[in-house]
N, C-alpha and C positions, 0 to 999 in steps of 0.2 A: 533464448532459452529453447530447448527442445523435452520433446516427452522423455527423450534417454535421460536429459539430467534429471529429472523425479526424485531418486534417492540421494541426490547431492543437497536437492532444495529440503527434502525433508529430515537428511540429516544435520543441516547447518538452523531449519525453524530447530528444531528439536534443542541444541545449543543457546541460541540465541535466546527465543521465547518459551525455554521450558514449561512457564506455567500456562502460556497459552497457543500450547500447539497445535495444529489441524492436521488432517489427514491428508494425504498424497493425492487423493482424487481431488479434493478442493483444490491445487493448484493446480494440478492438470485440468480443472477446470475451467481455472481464470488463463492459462495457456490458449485454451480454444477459444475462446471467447475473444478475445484481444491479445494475440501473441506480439503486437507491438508494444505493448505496455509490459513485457516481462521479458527480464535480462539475467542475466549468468555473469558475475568478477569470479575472479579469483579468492575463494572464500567468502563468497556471500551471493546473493539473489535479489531480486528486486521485482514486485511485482503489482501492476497498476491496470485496474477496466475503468470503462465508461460508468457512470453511476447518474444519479438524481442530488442534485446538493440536498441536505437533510437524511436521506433513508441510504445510509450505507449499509453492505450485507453485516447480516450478522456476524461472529466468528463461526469458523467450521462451517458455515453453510454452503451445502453442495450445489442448492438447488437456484440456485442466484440465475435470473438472465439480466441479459442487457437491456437497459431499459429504453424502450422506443426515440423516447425525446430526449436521452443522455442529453446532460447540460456540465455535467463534469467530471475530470478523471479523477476517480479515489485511488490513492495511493493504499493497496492494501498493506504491500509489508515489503521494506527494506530491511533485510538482515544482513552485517557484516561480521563473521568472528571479529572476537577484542582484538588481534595484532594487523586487523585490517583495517582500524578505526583511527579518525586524526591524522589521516595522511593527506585527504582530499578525495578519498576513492567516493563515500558519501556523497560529497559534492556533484560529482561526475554523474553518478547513478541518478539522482534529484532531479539535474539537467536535463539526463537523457528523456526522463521520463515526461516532464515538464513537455519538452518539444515534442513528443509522441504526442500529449495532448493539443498544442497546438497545431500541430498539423491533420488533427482530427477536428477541428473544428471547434473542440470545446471550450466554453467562456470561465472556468475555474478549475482548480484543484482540490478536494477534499481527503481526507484520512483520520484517521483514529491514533491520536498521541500513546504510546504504552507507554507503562515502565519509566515514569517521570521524564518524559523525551520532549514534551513541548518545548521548551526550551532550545532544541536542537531543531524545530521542526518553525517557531520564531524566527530565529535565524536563517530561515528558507523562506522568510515571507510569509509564513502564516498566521493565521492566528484565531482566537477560540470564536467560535461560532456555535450558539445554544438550541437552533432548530433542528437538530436532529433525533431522532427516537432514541428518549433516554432509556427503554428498558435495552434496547438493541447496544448501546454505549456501555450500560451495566456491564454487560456479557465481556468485555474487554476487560474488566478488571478493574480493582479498586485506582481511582485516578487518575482515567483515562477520558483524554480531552479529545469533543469533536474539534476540528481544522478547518479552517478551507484559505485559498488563496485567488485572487485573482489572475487569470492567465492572459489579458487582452493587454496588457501593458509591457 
């Protein structure tokens, strides 16, 4: 990903997660932050920083830093338009991102399930994890599940 795709990433969030869209600077923030952990497909994006297992950012939060001791990557947000989805591209993106984390060092994965995706994010090896800031989890939306996964395996 680069700062020029901006309005590709924010016109495919915008599709994808209409009710919880963030602003253009929020991922050009997570851009700067760790531009290993965010990628550009062909109709869709993917985007992943260093975090603290338990305290993922909030939505829309600008003002995120990386946290000193990162212990793991949170997968902020994979989005693929619907005739992108069930091919395997998912998959692909998951991976890539996965290995960014491991070659960073970190010993898990964490993310925020939308949009009834647990399920899809099980299938990734995850699974629900209850120490994280539920008012922070609130802000995601009605049934929206904290994640994490282990990455040292």
């Amino acid at each position: 990903m680069r700062p020029s795709d901006m309005p590709d990433v924010k016109r495919i969030s915008d599709i994808v997660h209409a009710d919880l869209t963030e602003s253009d600077a929020v991922f050009a923030r997570r851009l700067e932050l760790f531009p290993q952990g965010c990628f550009m497909t062909v109709d869709g994006y993917a985007v992943a920083h260093p975090a603290l297992v338990g305290m993922p950012p909030a939505l829309d939060e600008l003002d995120y830093q990386w946290p000193q001791h990162a212990d793991a990557l949170h997968i902020h947000d994979v989005a693929l338009l619907e005739h992108r989805r069930g091919g395997g591209l998912g998959h692909s993106v998951v991976s890539m991102l996965l290995a960014a984390g491991r070659a960073h060092g970190l010993r898990c994965s964490t993310l925020v399930a939308v949009g009834g995706k647990a399920g899809y994010w099980q299938r990734h090896g995850y699974s629900a994890h209850h120490a994280a800031k539920s008012h922070v989890i609130a802000g995601y939306g009605a049934g929206a599940t904290y994640m994490w996964r282990d990455l040292t395996r």
